[in-house]
C-alpha positions in Angstrom: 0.0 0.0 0.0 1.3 3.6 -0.7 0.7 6.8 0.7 -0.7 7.9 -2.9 -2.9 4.7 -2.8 -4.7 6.3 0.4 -7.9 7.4 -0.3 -8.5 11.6 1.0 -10.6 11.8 4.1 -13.6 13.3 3.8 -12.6 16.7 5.9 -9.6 16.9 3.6 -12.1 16.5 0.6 -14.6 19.2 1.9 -11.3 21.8 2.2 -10.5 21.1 -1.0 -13.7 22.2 -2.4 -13.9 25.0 -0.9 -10.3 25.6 -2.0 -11.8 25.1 -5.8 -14.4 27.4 -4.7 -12.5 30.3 -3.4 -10.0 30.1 -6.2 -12.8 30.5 -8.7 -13.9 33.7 -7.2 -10.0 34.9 -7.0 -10.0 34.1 -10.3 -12.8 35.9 -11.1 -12.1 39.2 -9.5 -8.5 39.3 -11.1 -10.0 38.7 -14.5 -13.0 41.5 -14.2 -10.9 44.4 -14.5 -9.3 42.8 -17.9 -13.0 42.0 -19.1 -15.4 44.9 -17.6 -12.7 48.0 -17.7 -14.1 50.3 -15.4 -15.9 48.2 -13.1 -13.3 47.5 -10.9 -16.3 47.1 -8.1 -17.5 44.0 -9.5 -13.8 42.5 -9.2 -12.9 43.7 -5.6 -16.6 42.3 -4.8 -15.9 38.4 -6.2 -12.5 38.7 -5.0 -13.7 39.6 -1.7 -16.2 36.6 -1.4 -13.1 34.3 -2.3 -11.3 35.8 0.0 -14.4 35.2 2.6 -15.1 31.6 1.9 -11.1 30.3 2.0 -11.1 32.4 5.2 -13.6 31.3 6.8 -12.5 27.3 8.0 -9.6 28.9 8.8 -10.6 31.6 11.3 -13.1 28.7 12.8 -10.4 25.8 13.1 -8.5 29.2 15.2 -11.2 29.5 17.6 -11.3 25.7 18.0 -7.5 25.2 18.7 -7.6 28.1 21.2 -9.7 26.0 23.1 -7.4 22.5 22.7 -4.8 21.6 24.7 -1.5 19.9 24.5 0.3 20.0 21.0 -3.1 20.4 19.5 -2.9 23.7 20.7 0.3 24.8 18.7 -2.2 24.7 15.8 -3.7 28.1 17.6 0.0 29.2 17.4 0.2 29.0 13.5 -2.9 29.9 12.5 -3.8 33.2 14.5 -1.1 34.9 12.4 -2.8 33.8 8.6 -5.7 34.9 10.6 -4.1 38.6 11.6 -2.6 38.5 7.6 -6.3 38.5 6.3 -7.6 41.2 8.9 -5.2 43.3 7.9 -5.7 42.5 3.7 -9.4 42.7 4.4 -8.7 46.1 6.0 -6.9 47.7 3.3 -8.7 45.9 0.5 -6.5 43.7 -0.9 -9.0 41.0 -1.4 -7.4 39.1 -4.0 -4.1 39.0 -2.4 -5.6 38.3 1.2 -7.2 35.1 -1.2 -4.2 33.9 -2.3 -2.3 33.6 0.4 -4.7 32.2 2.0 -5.4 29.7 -0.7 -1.4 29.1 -0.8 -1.0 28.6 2.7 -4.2 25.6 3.4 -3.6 24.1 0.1 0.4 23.6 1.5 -1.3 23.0 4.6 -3.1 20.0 3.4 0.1 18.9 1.0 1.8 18.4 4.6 -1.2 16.6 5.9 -0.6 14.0 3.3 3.0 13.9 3.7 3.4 13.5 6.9 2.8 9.3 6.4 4.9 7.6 9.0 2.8 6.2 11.9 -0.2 6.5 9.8 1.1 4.5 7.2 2.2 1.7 9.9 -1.0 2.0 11.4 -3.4 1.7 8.2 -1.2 -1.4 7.5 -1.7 -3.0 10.7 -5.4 -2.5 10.3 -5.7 -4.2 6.4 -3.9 -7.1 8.0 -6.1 -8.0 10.8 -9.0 -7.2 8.9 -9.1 -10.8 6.6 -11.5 -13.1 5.7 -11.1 -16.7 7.6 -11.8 -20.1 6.8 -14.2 -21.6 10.0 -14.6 -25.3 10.0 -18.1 -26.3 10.8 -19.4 -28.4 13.2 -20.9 -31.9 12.3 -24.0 -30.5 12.8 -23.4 -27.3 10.6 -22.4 -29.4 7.5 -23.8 -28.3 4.4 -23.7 -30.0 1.1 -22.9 -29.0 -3.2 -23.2 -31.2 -5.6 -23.2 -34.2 -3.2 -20.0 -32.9 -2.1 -19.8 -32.1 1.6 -18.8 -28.6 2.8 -17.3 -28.4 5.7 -15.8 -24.9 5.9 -17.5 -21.1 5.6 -15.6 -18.0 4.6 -16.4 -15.5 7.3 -15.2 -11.9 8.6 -12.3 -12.6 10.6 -14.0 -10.0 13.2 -16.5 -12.8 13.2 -14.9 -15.6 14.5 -15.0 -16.3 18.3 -12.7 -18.0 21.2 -12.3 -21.8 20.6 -13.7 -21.9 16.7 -11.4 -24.1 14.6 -10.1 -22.7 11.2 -8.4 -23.9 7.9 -5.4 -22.1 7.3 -4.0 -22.7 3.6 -1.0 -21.5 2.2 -0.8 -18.0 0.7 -3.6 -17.3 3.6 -3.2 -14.1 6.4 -3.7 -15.5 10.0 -6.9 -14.3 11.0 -6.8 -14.4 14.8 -4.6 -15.4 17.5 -4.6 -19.5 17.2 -3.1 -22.6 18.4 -2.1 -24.8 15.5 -4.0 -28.3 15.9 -2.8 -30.2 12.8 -0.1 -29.4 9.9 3.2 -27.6 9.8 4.3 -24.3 7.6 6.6 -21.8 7.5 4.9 -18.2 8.6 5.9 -15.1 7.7 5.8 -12.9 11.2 7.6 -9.9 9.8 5.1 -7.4 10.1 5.2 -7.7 14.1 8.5 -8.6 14.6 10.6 -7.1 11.8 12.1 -10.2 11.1 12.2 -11.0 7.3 12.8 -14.8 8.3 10.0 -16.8 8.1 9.0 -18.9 11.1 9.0 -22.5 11.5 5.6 -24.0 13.3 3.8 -27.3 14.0 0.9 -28.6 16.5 1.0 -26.5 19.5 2.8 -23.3 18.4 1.2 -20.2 19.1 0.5 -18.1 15.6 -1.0 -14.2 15.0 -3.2 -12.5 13.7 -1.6 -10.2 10.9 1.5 -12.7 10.1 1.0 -15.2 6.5 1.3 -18.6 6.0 3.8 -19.3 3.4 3.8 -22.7 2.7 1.4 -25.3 5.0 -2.2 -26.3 5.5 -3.1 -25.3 8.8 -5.7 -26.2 11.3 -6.2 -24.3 14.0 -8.2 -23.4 17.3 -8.8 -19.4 17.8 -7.4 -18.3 21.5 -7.9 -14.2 21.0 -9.7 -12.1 18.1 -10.7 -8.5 17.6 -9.1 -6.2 19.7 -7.8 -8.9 22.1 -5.1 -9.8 18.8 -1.5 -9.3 19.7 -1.7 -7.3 16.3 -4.7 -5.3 17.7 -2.4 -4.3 21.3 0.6 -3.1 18.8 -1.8 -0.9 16.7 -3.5 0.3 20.2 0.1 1.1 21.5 1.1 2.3 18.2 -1.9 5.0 18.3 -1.1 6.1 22.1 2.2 6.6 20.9 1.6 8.5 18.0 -0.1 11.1 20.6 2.5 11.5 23.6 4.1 14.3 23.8 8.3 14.4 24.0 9.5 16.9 26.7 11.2 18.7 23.9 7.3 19.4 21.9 6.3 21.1 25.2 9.7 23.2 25.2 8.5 24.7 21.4 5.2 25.1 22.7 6.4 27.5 25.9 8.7 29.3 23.8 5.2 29.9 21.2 3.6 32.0 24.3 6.1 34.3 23.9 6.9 34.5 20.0 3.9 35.7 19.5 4.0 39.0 21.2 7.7 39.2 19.3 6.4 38.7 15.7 3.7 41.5 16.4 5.9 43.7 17.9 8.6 43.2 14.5 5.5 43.2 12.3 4.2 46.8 13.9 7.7 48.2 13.5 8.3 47.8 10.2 4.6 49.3 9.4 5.8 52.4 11.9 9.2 53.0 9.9 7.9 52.6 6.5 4.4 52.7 6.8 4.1 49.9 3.8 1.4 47.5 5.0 1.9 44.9 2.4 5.8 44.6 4.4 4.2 43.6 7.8 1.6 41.2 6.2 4.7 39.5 4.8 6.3 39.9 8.3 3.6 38.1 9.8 3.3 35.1 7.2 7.0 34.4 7.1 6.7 34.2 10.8 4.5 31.4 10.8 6.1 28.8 13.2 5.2 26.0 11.2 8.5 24.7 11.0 8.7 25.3 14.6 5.9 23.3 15.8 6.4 20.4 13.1 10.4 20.2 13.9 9.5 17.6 16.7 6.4 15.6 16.2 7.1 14.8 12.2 10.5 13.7 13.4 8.9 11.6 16.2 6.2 10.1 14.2 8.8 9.0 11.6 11.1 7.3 14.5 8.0 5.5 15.5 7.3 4.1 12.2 11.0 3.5 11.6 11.3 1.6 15.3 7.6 -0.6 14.3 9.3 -1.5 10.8 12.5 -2.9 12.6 10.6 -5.1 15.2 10.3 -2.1 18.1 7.2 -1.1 20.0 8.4 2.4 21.0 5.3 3.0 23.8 5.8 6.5 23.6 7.9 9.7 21.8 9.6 10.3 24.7 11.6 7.2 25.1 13.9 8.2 22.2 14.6 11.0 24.3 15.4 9.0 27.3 17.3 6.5 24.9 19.7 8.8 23.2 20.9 9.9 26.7 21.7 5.9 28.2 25.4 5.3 29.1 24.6 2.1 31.3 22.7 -1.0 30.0 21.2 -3.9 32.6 20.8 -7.5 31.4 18.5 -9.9 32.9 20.1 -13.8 31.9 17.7 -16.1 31.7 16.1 -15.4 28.3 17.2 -12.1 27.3 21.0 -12.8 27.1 21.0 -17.2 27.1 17.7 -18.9 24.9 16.4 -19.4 28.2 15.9 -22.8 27.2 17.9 -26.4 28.7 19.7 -28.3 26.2 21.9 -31.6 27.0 25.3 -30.2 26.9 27.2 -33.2 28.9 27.0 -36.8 30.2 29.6 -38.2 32.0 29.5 -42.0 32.4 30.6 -44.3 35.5 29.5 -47.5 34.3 30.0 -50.2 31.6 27.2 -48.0 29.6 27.0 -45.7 26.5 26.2 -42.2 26.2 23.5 -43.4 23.8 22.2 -46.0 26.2 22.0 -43.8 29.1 20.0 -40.9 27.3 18.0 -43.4 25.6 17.3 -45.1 29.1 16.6 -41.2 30.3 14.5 -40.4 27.2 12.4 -43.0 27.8 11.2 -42.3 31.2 11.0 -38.8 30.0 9.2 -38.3 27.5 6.0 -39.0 29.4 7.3 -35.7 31.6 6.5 -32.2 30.3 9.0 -30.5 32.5 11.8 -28.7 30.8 14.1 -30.9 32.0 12.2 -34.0 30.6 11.4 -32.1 27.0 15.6 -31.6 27.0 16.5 -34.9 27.0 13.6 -35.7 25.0 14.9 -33.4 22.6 18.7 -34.8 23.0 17.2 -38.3 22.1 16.2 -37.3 18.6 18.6 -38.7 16.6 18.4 -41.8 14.3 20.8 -44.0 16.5 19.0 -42.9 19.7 15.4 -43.4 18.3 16.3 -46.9 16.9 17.5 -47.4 20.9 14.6 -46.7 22.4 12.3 -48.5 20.2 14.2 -51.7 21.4 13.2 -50.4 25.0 10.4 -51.7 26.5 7.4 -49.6 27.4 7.9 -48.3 31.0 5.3 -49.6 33.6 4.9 -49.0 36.7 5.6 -44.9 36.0 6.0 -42.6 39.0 7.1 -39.0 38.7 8.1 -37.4 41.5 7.2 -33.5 41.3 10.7 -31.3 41.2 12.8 -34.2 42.3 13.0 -37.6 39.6 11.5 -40.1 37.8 11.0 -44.0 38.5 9.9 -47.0 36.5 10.2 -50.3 35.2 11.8 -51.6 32.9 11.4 -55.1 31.8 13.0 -56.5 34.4 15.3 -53.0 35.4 14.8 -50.4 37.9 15.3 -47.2 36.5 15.7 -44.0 38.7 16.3 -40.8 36.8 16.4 -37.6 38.9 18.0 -35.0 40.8 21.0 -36.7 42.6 20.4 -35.2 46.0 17.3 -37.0 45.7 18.6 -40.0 44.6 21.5 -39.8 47.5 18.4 -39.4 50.0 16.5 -42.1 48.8 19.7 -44.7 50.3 21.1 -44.9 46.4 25.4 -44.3 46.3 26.0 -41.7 43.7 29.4 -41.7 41.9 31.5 -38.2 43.1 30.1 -35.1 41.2 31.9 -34.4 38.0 34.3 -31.4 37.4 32.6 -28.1 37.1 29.8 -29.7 37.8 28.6 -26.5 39.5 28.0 -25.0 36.1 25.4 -27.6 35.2 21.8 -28.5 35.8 22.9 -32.4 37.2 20.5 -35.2 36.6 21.6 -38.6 37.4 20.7 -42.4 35.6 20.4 -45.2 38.5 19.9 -48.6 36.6 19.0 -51.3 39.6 20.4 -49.4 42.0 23.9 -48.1 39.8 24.6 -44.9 39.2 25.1 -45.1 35.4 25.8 -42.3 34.4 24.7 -38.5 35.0 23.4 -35.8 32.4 24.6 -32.2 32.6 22.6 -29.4 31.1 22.6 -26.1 30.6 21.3 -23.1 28.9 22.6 -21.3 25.8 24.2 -17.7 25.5 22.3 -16.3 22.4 24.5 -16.4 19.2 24.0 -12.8 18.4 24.5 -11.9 22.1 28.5 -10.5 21.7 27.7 -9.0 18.4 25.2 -6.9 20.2 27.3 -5.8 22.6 29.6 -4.7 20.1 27.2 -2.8 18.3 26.0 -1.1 21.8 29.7 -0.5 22.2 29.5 1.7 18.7 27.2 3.9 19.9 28.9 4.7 22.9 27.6 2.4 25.7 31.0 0.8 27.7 28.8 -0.2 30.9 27.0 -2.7 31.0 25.8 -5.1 34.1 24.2 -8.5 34.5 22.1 -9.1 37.1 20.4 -12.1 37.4 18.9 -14.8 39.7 21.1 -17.7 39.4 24.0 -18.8 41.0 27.2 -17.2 41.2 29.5 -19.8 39.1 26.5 -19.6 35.8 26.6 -15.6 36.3 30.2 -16.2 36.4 30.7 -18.1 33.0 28.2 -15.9 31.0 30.2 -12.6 32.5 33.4 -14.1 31.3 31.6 -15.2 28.1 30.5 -11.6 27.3 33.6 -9.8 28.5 31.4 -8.3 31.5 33.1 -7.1 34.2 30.0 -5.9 36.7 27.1 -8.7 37.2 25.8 -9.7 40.5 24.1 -13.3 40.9 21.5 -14.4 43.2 19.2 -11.1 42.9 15.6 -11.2 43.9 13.5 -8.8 41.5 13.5 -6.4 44.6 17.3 -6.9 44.3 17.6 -5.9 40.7 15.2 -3.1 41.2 17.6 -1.6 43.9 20.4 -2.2 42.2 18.9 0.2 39.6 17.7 2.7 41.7 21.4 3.3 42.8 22.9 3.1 39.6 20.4 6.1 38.7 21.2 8.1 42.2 25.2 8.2 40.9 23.8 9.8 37.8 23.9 6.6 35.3 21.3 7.0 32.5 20.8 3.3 32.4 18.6 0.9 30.5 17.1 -2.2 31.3 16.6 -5.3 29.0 15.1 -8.2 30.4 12.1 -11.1 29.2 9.2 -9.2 30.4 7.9 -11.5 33.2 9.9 -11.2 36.5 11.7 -8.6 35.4 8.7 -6.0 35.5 10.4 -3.6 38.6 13.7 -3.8 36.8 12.1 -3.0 33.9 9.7 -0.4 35.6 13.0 1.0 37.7 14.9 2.0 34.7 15.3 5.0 32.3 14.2 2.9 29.2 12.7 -0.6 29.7 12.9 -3.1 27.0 11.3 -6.6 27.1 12.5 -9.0 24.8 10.2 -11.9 22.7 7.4 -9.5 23.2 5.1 -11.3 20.6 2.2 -12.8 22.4 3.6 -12.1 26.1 1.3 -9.6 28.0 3.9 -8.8 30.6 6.3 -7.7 28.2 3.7 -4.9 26.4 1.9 -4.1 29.4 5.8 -3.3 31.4 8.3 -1.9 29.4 8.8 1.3 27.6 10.2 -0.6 24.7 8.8 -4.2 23.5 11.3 -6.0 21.5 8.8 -7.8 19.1 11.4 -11.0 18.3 14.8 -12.0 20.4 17.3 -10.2 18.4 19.4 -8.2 20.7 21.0 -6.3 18.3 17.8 -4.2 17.4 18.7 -2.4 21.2 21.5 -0.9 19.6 19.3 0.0 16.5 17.1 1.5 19.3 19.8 3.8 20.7 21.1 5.0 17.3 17.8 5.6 16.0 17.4 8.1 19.3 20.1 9.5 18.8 19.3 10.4 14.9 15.6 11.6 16.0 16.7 14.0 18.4 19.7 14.7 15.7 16.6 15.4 13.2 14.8 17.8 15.5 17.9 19.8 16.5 18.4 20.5 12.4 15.0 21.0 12.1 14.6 23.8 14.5 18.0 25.3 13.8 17.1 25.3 9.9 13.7 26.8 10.8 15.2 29.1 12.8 17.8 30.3 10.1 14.6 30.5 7.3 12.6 32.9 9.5 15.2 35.2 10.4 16.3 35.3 6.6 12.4 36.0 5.7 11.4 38.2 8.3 14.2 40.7 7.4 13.7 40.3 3.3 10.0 41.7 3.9 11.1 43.7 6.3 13.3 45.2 3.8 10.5 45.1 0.9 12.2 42.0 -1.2 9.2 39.8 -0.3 5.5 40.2 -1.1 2.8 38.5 0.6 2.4 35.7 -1.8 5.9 35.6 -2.1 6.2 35.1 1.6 3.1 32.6 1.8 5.4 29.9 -0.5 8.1 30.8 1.3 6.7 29.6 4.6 5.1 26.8 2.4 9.3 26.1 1.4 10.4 26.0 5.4 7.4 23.6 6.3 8.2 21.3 3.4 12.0 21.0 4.5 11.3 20.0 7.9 8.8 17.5 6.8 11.3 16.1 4.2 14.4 16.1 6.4 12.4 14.3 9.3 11.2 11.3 6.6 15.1 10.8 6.3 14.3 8.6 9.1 12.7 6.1 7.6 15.6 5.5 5.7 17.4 3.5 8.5 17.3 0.0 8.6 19.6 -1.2 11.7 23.2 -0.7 12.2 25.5 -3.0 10.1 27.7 -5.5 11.7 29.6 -4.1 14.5 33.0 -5.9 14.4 34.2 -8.7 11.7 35.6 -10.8 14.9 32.4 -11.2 16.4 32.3 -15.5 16.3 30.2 -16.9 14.4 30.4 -20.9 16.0 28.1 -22.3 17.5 27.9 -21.1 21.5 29.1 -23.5 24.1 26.7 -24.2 26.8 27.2 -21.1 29.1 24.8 -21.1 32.1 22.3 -23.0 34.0 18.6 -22.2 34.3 18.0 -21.3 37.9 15.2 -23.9 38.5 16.1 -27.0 40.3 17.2 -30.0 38.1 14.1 -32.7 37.4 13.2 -35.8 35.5 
C-alpha cells in the first residue's frame, strides 16, 4: 500500500472544495478588471467573497484550537497569524491577495497533511492485515452440502470468529486471529510484528498471530484471541497512544510559542511604523509562521516511531527516544534475554560399563512422558536416528512414577530405573558416583539402573548467538557499561560474565534486588537501561530510564511493562534503538536550527521590501516542506551494520544454567 494509494478523508475533501471554490472567485475578481474596464467594483466584490469563503474554516479551526490543549494547541499558534494577515488585507482591501495567500497557505497546509505518512502508514497497515476473511470449520451439525459434495468450511469476517472456533489455514492465507495450531506444519511469515524477514518455523502447538501469513502449509487451528484482544490489535492500540504522547522537547517549542507571539507582532508593527508599507508587515507576519517550529518535533517523532515498528520495536511512547539517546549504562536480565532461556543436554559423564547413547536413551524413555523442561531436554537430546532406533528396542515403562521437582522411577522389563536429581537419589539410600568437574556450572540429573549410578546428564542453557555481536554494536554507539544481574547462581553468572567480557554482574538477585540495584545506579547519575524477558523482570524494567522486554510477541507482561517491546529476540535491534534516538533528536535539532535560520532570513527580506505576501506565503510553504522532508530521512534506517568482523560466528558452548532445580 502507498501513501498515494490512500484514499483523501472526507474533511480533507470538503477543504479542498472549498479551495476550488475560493480560487474561482479569486480568479474571477482578477480577470473583471481585464473583461469589464471600469468596473473594478465588480472585481474587488468576487474577489472579496473568495477571500471570505477560504477564510472562513480557517478563522473557525483558530477559535477551535484556542480551546485545545497539548500540541493540538500549537495549531492556535500558527494559525492566529494567517488569521491577523487576512484582517489586515481585508482592512486595506486587498481581497485578491488576502485570497491567495490564503489559498497558498491551506492548500500547503493539506500537502503536509498527506506527507506526513509515518505512523499512519504503519497503522493503516496494521489494520488491512487483521482485517481478513477466515476459513471456519463447521461443526458436524453445521455441514452443508454442493453437488453431493460435503462442505465443511464457511468464509467469514475474521471480526466474526470467536474464542475456541477451529479454522483452515491454507498456504498464501493471512492468519486471522490469534490461534493454536491443531494439525499441519508451515513456515509463517511474522515480519510485520517482529521485523524479522525470516520466516518462522511452526507445527501442533505453536502459538501463531493474527496479521502474520502462512507461506507454505495447511493449517488447522483453534482461535485463543480475536478483535481487539489480537496481539496485532495491542501493537496498533500502543502504536496510536504513541503517535499522541508528547516528548519533553514538543512542550519546550510550545512555551517558547507564548512568547513568539508578542515578538512577531511587535517586528510586524515596526516595520509598518518606519515605513508605513502594510503589504511589508503582512509578509512579516506570514513568514513568521512557526510552522517549521511546531512540526520540527512531532514529524521527526512520528517518523522514529514508524522507523522503530518497521525494525521489530514497539516504541510506547515519543519520549523514550529522548530517554534512549541519553543511556550510558545498560542492565541485562540472563535467563532469556542474554542465554535462549531454554535447557539443552550439553554433557554426560559415564561411570559405568554404559553408552552415552544408552543412558539418554534409558533417560529419554522415562522422560518423555514428563513435560518438564528438564524431561522435553533430554527428549529433545534423544532425537537422533541411532537414539530413536534405541529406544524403540526399550520396553514400554510400567509402573511410571514421577516425583514432582525431584526424579522419575519406573520399570523396565526387568530393570529399575531412577532418573532424577541426585540429591534426591542420595536421600532415597542410592550411592551416587563423586560429582563431575565443574559440575557447579550444570543442571545435574543422574541415571540409577537397579540401584547403579550409570551415568549423569549435565545441562545447561545457551548464551544467544548474536549476544557478543550486540554488545559490540552497543559499544559503537557509545555504551561501555553494562551489568548482568540475574537470579542464578554465582558460578552460571560467572561463566556468562566471562563469556561476554562483562566485568559488573551480581548473581543471586531477587527482582526487589535488581530493582535496587537500579535505583542506585540512577542516584550516581547513570542513564541506564534495562533489558530483560518481560515477566519477573517487571520492577527492573519499571526502575529504569528505558525498559525493554524482549520476545514481546504474544507475552502480555512484556507490552503491558516496558517502555520498549522488542517484538522477536534479536538483541541487536537495542542498539538500533539507541542510534535511532540519537538520529531523531539529531533530526529535531536540524529542524529547528534550519527553521530558525529561514525565518530570520524571511522576516528581514520583507522587512526590507524584497518579499510580497504571496511571495512570503510559498516561502513559509518552502520551510514547512524542508522539515517535513528532512524528518522522513528517518525512515531511511534500517539497523546498524555488523559491529565488528571478529564477532564469532560458531556455534555457542553451553554457558549457564537455568535457575530452576534439576528434574526428571
Amino acid at each position: 500500500m502507498s501513501a498515494s494509494a490512500t484514499p483523501l478523508p472526507p474533511e480533507m475533501l470538503g477543504r479542498l472544495r472549498v479551495l476550488f471554490i475560493a480560487a474561482a472567485f479569486l480568479l474571477a475578481g482578477a480577470a473583471a478588471p481585464w473583461l469589464r474596464p471600469g468596473q473594478d467594483t465588480i472585481g474587488s466584490l468576487l474577489a472579496l467573497i473568495g477571500l471570505i469563503i477560504v477564510a472562513t474554516p480557517i478563522v473557525k479551526q483558530t477559535f477551535t484550537a484556542m480551546r485545545a490543549t497539548g500540541f493540538a494547541a500549537t495549531q492556535f499558534y500558527m494559525d492566529q497569524y494567517v488569521v491577523i494577515a487576512i484582517g489586515a488585507c481585508l482592512a486595506t482591501g486587498q481581497y485578491i491577495t488576502g485570497g491567495i495567500v490564503a489559498v497558498v497557505l491551506v492548500l500547503g497546509q493539506m500537502l503536509e497533511e498527506r506527507t506526513v505518512i509515518g505512523v499512519e502508514y504503519a497503522l493503516n497497515r496494521l489494520r488491512e492485515l487483521s482485517q481478513v476473511r477466515a476459513r471456519r470449520i463447521l461443526s458436524v451439525s453445521q455441514l452443508s452440502t454442493l453437488n453431493s459434495q460435503p462442505i465443511d468450511e464457511e468464509l467469514v469476517d475474521s471480526r466474526a470468529l470467536r474464542a475456541n472456533d477451529r479454522i483452515r489455514i491454507r498456504p498464501g492465507d493471512a492468519v486471522p486471529a490469534d490461534a493454536r495450531i491443531d494439525s499441519g506444519e508451515s513456515l509463517i511469515n511474522q515480519s510485520a510484528i517482529t521485523g524479522e524477514s525470516l520466516p518462522a518455523e511452526v507445527r501442533p502447538g505453536d502459538r501463531i498471530f493474527a496479521g502474520t501469513t502462512n507461506l507454505n502449509g495447511l493449517l488447522e487451528a483453534t482461535v485463543l484471541e480475536t478483535g481487539d484482544d489480537t496481539v496485532m490489535a495491542r501493537v496498533t492500540r500502543i502504536l496510536e497512544e504513541a503517535k499522541e504522547t508528547e516528548a519533553p522537547i514538543i512542550r519546550m517549542a510550545e512555551d517558547y510559542a507564548r512568547y513568539y507571539t508578542p515578538l512577531v507582532l511587535l517586528i510586524a508593527a515596526s516595520v509598518f511604523f518606519f515605513t508605513q508599507d502594510i503589504n511589508r508587515a503582512i509578509s512579516v507576519l506570514i513568514v513568521s509562521i512557526p510552522c517549521a517550529f511546531v512540526l520540527a518535533s512531532p514529524s521527526a517523532l512520528v517518523t522514529a516511531i514508524a522507523c522503530a515498528s518497521r525494525l521489530g520495536l514497539l516504541v510506547k511512547g515519543a519520549k523514550h527516544f529522548e530517554e534512549g539517546r541519553r543511556i550510558d549504562t545498560v542492565v541485562f536480565d540472563k535467563t532469556g534475554t542474554l542465554t535462549e532461556g531454554v535447557l539443552h543436554v550439553e554433557n554426560v559423564w559415564l561411570h559405568a560399563d554404559t553408552s552415552r547413547a544408552e543412558a539418554l536413551a534409558y533417560a529419554a524413555a522415562l522422560e518423555r512422558h514428563s513435560n518438564h523442561p528438564v524431561a522435553k531436554a533430554i527428549q529433545r537430546a534423544a532425537e537422533t536416528p541411532s537414539l530413536n532406533s534405541q529406544l524403540s528396542a526399550l520396553n514400554s515403562p510400567t509402573n511410571l512414577q514421577e516425583h514432582s521437582g525431584l526424579g522419575i522411577t519406573a520399570q523396565l522389563g526387568s530393570q529399575k530405573i531412577h532418573v532424577g536429581r541426585p540429591r534426591w537419589l542420595s536421600d532415597s539410600g542410592i550411592v551416587l558416583a563423586p560429582a563431575p568437574e565443574n559440575a557447579d556450572r550444570f543442571s545435574l540429573v543422574a541415571v540409577v539402573i537397579d540401584g547403579v549410578h550409570v551415568a549423569t546428564i549435565g545441562l545447561a542453557d545457551r548464551l544467544r548467538a548474536e549476544a557478543p555481536e550486540a554488545l559490540a554494536r552497543l559499544r559503537t554507539v557509545g555504551i561501555e557499561k553494562f551489568i548482568l544481574l540475574t537470579g542464578d547462581r554465582q558460578p552460571v553468572a560467572a561463566t556468562i560474565a566471562a563469556r561476554l567480557g562483562l566485568t559488573d554482574f551480581q548473581a543471586e538477585c531477587l527482582p526487589e534486588d535488581k530493582a535496587r540495584r537500579i535505583e542506585a545506579l540512577k542516584a550516581s547519575g547513570a542513564r541506564v537501561m534495562v533489558v530483560g524477558d518481560g515477566l519477573n523482570d517487571a520492577p527492573a524494567l519499571a526502575a529504569g530510564h528505558v525498559g525493554v522486554a524482549m520476545g514481546a510477541l504474544g507475552n502480555d507482561v512484556a507490552i503491558a511493562t516496558a517502555d520498549v517491546a522488542l517484538m522477536n529476540n534479536d538483541l541487536r535491534r537495542i542498539a538500533d534503538l539507541i542510534e535511532l534516538s540519537h538520529r531523531t533528536v539529531g533530526t529535531i535539532n536540524q529542524n529547528l536550527l534550519c527553521g530558525f535560520a529561514f525565518i530570520i532570513l524571511a522576516v528581514t527580506l520583507s522587512a526590507l521590501g524584497f518579499i510580497t505576501p504571496v511571495a512570503a506565503a510559498f516561502f513559509h510553504e518552502f520551510s514547512a516542506f524542508f522539515v517535513i522532508f528532512n524528518s522522513a530521512r528517518l525512515l531511511r534506517f534500517d539497523g546498524l551494520e555488523d559491529a565488528s568482523n571478529n564477532v564469532s560466528a560458531e556455534p555457542t558452548p553451553a554457558l549457564a544454567l537455568v535457575s530452576q532445580p534439576a528434574k526428571a
